[in-house]
N, CA and C atoms of all chains as a GROMACS GRO file, in nm:
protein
  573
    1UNK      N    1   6.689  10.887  11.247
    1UNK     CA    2   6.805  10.894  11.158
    1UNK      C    3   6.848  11.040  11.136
    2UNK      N    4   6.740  11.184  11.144
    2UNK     CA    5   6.779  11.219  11.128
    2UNK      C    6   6.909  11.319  11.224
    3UNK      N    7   6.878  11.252  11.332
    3UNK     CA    8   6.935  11.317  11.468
    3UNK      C    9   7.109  11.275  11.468
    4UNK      N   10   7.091  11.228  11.378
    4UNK     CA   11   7.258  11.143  11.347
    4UNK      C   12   7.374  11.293  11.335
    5UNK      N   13   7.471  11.316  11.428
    5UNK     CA   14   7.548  11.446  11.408
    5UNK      C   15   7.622  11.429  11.203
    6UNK      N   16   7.635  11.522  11.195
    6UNK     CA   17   7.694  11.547  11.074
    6UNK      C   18   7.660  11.471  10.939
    7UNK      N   19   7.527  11.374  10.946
    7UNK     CA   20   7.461  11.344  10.852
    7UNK      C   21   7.397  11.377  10.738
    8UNK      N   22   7.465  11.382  10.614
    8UNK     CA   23   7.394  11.439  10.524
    8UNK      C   24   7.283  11.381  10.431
    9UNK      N   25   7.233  11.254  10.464
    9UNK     CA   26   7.184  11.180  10.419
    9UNK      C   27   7.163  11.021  10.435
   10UNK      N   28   7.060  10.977  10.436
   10UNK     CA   29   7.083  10.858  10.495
   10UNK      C   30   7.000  10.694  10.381
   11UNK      N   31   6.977  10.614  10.434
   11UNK     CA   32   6.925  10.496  10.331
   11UNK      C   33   6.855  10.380  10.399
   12UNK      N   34   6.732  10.356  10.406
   12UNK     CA   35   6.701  10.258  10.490
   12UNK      C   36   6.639  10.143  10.377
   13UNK      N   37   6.708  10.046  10.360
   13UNK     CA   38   6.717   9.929  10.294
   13UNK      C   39   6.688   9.779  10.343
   14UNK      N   40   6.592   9.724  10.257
   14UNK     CA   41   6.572   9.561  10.303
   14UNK      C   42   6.692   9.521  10.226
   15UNK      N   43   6.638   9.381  10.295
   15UNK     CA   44   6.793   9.236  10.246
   15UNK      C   45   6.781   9.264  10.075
   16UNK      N   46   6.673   9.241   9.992
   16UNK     CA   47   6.723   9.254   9.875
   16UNK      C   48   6.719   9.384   9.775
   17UNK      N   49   6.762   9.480   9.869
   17UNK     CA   50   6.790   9.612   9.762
   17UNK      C   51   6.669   9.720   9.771
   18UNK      N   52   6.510   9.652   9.861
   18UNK     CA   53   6.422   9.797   9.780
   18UNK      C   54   6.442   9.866   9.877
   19UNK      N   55   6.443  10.041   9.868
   19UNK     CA   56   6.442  10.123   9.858
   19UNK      C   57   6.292  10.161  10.008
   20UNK      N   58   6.327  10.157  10.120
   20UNK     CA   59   6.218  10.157  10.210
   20UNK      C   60   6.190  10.311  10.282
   21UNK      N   61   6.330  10.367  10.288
   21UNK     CA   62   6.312  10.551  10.397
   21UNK      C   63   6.460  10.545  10.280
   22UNK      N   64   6.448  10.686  10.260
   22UNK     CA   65   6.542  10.784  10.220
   22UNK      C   66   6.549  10.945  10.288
   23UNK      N   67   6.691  10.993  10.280
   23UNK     CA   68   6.674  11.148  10.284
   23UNK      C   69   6.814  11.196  10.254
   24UNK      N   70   6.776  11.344  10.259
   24UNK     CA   71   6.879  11.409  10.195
   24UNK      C   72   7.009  11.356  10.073
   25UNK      N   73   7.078  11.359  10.085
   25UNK     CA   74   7.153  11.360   9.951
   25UNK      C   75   7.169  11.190   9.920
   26UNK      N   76   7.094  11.086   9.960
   26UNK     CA   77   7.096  10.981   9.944
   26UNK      C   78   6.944  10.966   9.939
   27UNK      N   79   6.883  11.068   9.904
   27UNK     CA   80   6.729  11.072   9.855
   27UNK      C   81   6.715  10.958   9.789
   28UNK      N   82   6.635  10.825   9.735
   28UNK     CA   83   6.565  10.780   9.626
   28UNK      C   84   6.714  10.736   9.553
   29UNK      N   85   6.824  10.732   9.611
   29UNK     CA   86   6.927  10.637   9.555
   29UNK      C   87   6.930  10.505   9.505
   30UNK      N   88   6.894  10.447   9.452
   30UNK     CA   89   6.877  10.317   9.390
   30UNK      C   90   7.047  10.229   9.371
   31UNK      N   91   7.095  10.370   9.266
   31UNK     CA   92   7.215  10.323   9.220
   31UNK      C   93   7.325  10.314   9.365
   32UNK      N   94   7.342  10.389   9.402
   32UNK     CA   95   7.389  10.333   9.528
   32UNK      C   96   7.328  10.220   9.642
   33UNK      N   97   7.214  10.209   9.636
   33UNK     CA   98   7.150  10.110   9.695
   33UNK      C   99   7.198   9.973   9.657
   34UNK      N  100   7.199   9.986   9.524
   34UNK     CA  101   7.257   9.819   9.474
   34UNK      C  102   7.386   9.787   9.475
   35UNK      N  103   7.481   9.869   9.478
   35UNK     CA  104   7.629   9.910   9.470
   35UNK      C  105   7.629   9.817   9.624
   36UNK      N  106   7.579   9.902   9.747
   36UNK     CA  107   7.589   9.847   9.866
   36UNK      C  108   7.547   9.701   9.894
   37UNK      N  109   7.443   9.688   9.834
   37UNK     CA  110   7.406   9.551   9.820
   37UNK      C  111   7.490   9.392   9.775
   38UNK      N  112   7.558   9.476   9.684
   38UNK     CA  113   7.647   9.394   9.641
   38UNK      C  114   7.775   9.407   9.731
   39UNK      N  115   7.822   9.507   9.774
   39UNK     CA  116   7.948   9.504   9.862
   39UNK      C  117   7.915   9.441   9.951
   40UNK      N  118   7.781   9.392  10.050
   40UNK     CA  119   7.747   9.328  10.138
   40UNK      C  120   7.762   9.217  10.127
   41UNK      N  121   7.712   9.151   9.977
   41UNK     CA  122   7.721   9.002   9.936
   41UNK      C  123   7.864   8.982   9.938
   42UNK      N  124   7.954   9.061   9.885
   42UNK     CA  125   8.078   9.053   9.846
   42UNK      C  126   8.119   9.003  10.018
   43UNK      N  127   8.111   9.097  10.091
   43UNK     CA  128   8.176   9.099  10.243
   43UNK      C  129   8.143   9.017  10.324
   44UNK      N  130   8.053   8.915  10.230
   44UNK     CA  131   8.045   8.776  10.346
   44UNK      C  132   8.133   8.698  10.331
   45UNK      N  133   8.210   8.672  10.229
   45UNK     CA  134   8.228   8.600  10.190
   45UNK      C  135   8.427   8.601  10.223
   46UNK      N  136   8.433   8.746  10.235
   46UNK     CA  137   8.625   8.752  10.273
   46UNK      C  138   8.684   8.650  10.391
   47UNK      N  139   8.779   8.585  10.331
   47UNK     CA  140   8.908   8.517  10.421
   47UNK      C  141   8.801   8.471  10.532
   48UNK      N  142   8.780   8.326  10.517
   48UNK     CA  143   8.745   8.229  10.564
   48UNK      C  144   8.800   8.180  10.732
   49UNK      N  145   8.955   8.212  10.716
   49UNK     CA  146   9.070   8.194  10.812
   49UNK      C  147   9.086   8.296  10.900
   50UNK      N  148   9.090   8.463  10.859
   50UNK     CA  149   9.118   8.550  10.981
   50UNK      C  150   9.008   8.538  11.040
   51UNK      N  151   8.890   8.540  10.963
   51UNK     CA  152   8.722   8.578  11.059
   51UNK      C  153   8.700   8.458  11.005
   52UNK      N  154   8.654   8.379  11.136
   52UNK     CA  155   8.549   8.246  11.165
   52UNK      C  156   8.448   8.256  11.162
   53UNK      N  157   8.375   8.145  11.150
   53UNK     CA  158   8.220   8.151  11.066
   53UNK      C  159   8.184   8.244  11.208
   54UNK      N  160   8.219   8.254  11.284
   54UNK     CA  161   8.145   8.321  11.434
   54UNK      C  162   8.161   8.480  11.375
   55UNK      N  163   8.262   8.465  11.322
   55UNK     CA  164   8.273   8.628  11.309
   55UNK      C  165   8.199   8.709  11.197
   56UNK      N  166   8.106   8.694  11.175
   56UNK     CA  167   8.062   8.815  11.070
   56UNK      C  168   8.035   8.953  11.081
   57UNK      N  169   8.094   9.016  10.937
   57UNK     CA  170   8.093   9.170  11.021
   57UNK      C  171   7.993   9.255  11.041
   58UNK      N  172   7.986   9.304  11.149
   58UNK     CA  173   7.898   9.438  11.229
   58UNK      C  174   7.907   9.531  11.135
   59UNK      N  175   7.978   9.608  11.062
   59UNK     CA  176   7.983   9.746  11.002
   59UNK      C  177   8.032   9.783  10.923
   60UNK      N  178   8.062   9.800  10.834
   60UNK     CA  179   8.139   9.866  10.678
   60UNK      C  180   8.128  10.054  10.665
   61UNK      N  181   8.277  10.027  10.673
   61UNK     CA  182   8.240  10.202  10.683
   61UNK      C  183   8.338  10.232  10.513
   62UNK      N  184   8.276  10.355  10.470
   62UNK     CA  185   8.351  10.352  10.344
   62UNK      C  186   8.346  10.513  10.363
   63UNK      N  187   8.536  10.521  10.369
   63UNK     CA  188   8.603  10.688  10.379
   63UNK      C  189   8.639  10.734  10.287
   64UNK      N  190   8.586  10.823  10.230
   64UNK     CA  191   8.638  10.930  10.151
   64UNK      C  192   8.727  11.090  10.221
   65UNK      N  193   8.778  11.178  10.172
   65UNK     CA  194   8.877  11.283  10.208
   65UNK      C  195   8.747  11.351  10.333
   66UNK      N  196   8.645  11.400  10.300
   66UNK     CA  197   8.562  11.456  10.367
   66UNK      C  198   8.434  11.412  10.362
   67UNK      N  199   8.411  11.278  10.368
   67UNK     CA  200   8.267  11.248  10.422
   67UNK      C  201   8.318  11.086  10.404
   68UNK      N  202   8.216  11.012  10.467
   68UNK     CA  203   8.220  10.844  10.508
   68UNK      C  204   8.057  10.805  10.502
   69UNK      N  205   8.045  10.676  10.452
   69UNK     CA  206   7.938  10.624  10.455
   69UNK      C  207   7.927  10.515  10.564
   70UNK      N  208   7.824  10.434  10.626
   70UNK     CA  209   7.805  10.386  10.735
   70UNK      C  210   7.760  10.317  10.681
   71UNK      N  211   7.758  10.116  10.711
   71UNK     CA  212   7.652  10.069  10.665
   71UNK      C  213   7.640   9.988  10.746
   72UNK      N  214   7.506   9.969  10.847
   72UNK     CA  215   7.504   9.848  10.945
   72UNK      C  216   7.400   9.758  10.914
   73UNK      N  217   7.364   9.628  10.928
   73UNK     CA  218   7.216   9.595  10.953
   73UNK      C  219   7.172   9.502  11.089
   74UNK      N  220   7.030   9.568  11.109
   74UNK     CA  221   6.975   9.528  11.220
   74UNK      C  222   6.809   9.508  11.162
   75UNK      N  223   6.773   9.398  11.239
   75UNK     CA  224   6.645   9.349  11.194
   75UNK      C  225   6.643   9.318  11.053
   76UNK      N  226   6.701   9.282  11.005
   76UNK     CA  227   6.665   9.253  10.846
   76UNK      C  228   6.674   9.383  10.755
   77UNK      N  229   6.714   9.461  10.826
   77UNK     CA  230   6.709   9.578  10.737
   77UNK      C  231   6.862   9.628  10.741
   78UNK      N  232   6.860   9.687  10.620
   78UNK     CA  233   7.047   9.824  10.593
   78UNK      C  234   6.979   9.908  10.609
   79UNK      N  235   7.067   9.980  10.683
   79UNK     CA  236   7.096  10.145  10.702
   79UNK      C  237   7.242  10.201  10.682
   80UNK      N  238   7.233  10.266  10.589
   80UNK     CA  239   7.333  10.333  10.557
   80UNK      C  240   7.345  10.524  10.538
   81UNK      N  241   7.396  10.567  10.647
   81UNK     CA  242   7.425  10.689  10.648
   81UNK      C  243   7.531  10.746  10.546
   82UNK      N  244   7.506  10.814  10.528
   82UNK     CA  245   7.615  10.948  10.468
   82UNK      C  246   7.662  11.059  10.578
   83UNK      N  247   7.812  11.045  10.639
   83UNK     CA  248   7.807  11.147  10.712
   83UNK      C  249   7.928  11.244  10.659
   84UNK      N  250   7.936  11.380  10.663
   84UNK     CA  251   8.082  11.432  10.645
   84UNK      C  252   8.183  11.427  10.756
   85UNK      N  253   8.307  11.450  10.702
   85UNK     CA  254   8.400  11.435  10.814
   85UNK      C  255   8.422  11.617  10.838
   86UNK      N  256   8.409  11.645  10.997
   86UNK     CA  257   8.482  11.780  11.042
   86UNK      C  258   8.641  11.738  11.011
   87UNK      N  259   8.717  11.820  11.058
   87UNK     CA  260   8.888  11.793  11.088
   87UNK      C  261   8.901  11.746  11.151
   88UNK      N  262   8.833  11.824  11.279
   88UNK     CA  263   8.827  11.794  11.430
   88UNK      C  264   8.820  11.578  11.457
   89UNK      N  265   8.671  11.552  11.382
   89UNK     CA  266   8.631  11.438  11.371
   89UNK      C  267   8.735  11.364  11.289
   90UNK      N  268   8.810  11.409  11.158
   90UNK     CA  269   8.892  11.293  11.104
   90UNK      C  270   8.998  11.291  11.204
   91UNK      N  271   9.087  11.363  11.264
   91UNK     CA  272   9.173  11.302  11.388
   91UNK      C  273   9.124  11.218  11.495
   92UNK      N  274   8.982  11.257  11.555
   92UNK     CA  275   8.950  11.144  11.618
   92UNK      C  276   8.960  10.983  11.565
   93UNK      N  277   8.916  11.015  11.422
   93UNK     CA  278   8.928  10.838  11.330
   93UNK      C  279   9.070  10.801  11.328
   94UNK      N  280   9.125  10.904  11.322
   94UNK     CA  281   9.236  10.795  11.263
   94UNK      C  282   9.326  10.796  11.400
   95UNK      N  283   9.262  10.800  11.505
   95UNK     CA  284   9.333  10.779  11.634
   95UNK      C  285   9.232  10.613  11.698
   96UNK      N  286   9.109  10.642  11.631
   96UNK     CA  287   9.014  10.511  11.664
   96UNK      C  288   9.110  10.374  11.612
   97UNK      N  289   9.096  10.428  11.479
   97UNK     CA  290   9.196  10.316  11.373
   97UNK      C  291   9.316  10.290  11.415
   98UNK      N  292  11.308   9.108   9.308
   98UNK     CA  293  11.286   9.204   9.204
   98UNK      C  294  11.116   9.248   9.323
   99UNK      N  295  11.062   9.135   9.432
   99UNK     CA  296  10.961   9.178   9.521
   99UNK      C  297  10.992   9.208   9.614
  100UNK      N  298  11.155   9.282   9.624
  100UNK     CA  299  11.204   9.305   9.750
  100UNK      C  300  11.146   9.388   9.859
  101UNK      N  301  11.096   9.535   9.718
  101UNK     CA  302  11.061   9.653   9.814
  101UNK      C  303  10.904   9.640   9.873
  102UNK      N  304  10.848   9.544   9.782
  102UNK     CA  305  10.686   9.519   9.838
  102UNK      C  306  10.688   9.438   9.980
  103UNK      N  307  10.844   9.334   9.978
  103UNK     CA  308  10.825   9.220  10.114
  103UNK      C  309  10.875   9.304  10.242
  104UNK      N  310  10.959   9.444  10.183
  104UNK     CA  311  10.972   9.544  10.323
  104UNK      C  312  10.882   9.602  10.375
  105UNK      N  313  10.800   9.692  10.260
  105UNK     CA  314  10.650   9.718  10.268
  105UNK      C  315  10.560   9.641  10.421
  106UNK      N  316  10.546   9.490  10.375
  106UNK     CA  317  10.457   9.405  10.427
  106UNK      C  318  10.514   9.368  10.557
  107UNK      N  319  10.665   9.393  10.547
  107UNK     CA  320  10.749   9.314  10.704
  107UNK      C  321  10.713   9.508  10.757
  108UNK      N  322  10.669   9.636  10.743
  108UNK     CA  323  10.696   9.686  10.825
  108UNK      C  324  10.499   9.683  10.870
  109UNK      N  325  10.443   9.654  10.747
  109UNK     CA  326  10.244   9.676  10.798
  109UNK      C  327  10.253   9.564  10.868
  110UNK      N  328  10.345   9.488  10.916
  110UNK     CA  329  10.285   9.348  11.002
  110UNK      C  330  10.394   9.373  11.136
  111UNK      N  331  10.471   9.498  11.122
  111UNK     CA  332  10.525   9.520  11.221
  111UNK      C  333  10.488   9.583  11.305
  112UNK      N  334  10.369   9.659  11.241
  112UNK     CA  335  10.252   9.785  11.320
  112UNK      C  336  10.186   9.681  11.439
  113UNK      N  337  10.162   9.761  11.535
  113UNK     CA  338  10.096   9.651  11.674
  113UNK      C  339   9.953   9.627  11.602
  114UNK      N  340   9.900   9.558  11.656
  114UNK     CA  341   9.768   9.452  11.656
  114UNK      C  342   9.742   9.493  11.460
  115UNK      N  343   9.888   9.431  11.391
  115UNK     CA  344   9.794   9.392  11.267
  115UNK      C  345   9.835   9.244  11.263
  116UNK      N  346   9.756   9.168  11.220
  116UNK     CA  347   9.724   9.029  11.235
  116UNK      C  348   9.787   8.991  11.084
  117UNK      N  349   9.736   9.053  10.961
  117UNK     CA  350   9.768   9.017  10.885
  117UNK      C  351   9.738   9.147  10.753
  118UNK      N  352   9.842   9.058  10.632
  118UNK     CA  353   9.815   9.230  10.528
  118UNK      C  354   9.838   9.161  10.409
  119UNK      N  355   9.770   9.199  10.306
  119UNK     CA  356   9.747   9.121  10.158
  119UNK      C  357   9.768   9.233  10.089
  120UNK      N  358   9.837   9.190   9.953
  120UNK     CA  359   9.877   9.356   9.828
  120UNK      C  360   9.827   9.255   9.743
  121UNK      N  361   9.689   9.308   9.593
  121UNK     CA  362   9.656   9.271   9.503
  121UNK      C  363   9.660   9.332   9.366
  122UNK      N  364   9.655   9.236   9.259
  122UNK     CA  365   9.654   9.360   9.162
  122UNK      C  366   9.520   9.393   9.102
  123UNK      N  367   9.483   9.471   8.996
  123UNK     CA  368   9.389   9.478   8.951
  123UNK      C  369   9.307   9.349   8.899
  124UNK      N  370   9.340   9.268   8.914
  124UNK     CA  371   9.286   9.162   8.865
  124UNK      C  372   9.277   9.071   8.946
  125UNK      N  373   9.295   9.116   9.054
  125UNK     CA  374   9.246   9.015   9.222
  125UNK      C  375   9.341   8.898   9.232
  126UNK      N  376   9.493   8.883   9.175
  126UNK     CA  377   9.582   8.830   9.151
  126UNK      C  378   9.686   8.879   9.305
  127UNK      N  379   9.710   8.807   9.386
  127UNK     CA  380   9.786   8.793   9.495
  127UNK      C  381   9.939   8.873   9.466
  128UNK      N  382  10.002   8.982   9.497
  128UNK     CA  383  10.111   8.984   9.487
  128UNK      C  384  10.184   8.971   9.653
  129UNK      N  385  10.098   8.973   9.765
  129UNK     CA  386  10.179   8.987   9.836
  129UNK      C  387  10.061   8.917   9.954
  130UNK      N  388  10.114   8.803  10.032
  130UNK     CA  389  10.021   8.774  10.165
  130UNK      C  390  10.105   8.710  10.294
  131UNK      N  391  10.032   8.836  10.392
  131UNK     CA  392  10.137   8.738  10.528
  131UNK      C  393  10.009   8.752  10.647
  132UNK      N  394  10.103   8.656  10.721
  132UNK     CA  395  10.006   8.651  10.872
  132UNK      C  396   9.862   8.609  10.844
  133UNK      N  397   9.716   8.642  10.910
  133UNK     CA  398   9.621   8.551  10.885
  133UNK      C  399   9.546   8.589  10.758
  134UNK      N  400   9.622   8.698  10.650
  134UNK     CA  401   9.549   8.719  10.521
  134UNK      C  402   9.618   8.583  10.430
  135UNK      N  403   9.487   8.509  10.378
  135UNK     CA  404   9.499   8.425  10.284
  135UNK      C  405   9.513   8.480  10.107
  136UNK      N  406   9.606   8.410  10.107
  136UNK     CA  407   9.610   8.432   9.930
  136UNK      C  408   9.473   8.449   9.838
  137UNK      N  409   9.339   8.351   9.850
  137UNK     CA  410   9.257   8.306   9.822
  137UNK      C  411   9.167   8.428   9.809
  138UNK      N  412   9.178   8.503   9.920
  138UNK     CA  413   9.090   8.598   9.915
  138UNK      C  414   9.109   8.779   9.860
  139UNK      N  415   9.240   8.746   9.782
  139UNK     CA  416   9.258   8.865   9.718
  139UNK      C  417   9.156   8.935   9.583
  140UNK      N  418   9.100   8.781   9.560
  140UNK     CA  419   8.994   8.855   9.476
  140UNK      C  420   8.849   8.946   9.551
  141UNK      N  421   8.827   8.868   9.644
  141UNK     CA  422   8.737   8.901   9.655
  141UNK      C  423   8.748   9.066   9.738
  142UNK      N  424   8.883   9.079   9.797
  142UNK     CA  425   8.901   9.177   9.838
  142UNK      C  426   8.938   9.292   9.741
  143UNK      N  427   9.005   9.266   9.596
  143UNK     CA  428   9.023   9.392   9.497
  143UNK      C  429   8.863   9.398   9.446
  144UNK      N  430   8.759   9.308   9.415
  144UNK     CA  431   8.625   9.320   9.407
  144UNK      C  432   8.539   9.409   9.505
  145UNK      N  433   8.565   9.448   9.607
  145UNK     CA  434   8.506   9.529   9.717
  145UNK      C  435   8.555   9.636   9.659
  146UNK      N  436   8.682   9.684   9.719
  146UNK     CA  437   8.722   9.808   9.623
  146UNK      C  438   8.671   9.841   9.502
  147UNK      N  439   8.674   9.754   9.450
  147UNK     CA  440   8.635   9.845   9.292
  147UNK      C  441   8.470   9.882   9.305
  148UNK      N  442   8.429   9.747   9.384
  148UNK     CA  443   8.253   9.835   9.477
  148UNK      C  444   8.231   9.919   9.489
  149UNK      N  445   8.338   9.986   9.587
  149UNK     CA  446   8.302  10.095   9.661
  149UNK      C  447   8.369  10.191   9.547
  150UNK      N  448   8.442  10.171   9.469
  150UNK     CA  449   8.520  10.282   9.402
  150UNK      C  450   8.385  10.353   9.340
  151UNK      N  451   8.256  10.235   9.277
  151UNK     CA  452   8.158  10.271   9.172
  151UNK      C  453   8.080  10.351   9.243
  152UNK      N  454   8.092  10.384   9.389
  152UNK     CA  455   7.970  10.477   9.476
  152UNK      C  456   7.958  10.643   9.443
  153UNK      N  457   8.113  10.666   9.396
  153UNK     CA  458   8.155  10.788   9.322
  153UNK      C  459   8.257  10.802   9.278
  154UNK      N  460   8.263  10.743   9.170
  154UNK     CA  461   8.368  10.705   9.086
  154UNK      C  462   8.417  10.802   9.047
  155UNK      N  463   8.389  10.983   9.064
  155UNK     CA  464   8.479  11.079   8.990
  155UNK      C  465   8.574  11.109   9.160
  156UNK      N  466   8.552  11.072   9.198
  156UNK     CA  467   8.622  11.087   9.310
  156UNK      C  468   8.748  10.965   9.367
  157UNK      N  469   8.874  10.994   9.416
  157UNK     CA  470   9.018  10.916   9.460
  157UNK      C  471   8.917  10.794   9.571
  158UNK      N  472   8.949  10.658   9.491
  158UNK     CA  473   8.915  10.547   9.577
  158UNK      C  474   8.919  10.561   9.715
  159UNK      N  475   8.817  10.540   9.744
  159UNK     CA  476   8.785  10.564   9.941
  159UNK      C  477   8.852  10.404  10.037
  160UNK      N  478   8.860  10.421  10.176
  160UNK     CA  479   8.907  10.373  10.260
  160UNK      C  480   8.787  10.236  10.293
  161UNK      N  481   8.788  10.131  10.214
  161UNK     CA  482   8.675  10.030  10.286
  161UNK      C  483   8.744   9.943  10.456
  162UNK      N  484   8.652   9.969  10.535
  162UNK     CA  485   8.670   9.948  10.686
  162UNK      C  486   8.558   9.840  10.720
  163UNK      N  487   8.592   9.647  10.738
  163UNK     CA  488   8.454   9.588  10.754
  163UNK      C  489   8.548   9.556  10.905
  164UNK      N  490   8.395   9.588  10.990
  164UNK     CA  491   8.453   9.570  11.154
  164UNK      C  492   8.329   9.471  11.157
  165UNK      N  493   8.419   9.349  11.248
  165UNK     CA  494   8.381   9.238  11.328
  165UNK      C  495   8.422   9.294  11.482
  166UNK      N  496   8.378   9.198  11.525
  166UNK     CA  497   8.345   9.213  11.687
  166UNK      C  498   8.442   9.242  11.763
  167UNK      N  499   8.582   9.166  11.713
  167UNK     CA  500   8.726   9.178  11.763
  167UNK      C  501   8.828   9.238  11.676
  168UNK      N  502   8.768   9.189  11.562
  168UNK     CA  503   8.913   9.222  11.452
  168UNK      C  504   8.832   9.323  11.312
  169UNK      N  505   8.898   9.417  11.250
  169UNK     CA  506   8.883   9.486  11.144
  169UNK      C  507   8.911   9.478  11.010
  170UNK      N  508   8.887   9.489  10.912
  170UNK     CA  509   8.999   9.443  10.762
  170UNK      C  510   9.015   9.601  10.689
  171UNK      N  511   9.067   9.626  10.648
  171UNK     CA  512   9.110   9.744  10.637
  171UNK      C  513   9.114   9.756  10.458
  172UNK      N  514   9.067   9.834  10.349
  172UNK     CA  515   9.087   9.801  10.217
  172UNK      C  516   9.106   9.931  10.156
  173UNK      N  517   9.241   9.941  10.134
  173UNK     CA  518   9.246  10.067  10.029
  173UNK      C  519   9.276  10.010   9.870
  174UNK      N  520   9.289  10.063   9.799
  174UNK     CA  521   9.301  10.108   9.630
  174UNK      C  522   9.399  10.205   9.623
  175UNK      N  523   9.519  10.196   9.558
  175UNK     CA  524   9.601  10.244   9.550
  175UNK      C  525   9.658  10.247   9.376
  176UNK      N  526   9.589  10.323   9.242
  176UNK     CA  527   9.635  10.312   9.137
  176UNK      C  528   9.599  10.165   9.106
  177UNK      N  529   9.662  10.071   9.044
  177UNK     CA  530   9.579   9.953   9.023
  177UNK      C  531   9.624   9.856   9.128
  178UNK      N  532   9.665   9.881   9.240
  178UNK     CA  533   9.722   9.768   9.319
  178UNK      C  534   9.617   9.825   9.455
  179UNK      N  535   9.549   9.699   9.526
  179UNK     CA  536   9.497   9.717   9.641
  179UNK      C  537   9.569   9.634   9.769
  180UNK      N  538   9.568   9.733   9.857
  180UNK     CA  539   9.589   9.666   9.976
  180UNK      C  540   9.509   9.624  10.062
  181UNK      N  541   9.546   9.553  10.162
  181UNK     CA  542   9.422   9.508  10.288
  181UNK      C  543   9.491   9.475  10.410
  182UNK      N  544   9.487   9.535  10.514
  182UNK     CA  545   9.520   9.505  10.677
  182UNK      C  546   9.430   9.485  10.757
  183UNK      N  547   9.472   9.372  10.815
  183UNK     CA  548   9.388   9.291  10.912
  183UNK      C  549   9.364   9.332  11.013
  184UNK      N  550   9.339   9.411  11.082
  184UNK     CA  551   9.375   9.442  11.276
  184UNK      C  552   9.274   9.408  11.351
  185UNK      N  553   9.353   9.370  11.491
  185UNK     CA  554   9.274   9.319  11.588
  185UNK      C  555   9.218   9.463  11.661
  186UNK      N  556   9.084   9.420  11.669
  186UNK     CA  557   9.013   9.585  11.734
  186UNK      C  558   9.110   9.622  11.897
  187UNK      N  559   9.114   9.764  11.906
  187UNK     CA  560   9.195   9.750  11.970
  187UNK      C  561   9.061   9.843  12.102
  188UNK      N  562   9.078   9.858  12.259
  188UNK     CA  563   8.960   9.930  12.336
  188UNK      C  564   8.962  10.087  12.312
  189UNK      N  565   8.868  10.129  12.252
  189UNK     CA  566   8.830  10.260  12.185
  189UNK      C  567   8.860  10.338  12.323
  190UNK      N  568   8.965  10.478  12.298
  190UNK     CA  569   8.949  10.538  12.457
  190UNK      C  570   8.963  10.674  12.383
  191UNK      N  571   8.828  10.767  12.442
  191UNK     CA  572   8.804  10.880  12.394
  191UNK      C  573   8.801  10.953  12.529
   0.00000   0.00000   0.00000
């Protein structure tokens, strides 16, 4: 995790919230831990009709002016990065988008 | 008197591969839904936002992005009204 470019911190989380690897500025986050937890529960559950039960989502990214959070899960576990945005990097996004 | 919100929505559904686009109010109350965004789910979509708003709340509501395999939902916060665009993923070329 920590090899992740422009990462300032990261969160390695089970299904119900504890607190398993931390670092840097998402050290021992709890309160954000549960915040995410709940946006996860929340994000199963959106528009029934555009995304089919086949579709559930891969990734939640949450942008702020100069940094974005990442949140994927694999194996039963969340990981959620903290990365900042370069300039360079926010034109690449909003050319992805 | 929802004139300027239904131009709004006829030009975000005029953008290529958006599928669909929902405007809510603070209270997860539908003001605006076309294409494959359902009315139904405006709550649960101003409820995400205000999620993510609590991650750092002294800071201007951030951009929520949930990507599926093909298609994306898109969620901003805008003052007390949230929006949401649907788009179909489009092939990433870097």
């Amino acid at each position: 995790m920590e090899k992740i470019p422009d990462q300032t911190g990261y969160l390695i989380l089970t299904e119900d919230g504890a607190v398993l690897e931390s670092a840097g500025e998402l050290e021992n986050d709890e309160r954000i831990a549960t915040i995410i937890i709940d946006l996860i529960s929340l994000s199963n559950t959106v528009d029934p009709l555009a995304f089919g039960p086949n579709e559930k989502f891969k990734k939640i990214s949450i942008t702020y002016d100069d940094h974005w959070y990442a949140i994927c899960i694999s194996n039963k576990k969340i990981y959620v990065v903290k990365r900042s945005i370069s300039p360079a990097a926010a034109e690449g996004n909003a050319i992805a988008v | 008197m929802e004139k300027d919100l239904d131009k709004v929505v006829d030009e975000i559904m005029a953008t290529p591969n958006v599928s669909g686009c929902l405007v809510a109010d603070h209270q997860g109350l539908c003001l605006a839904a076309k294409g494959t965004a359902h009315v139904d789910s405006a709550g649960i979509i101003v409820a995400i936002s205000e999620q993510a708003c609590k991650i750092q709340p002294n800071l201007k509501p951030p951009t929520v992005c949930l990507e599926a395999d093909k298609k994306l939902c898109l969620i901003q916060r805008h003052g007390t009204i949230t929006g949401a665009i649907y788009k179909q993923k489009t092939e990433m070329k870097f």
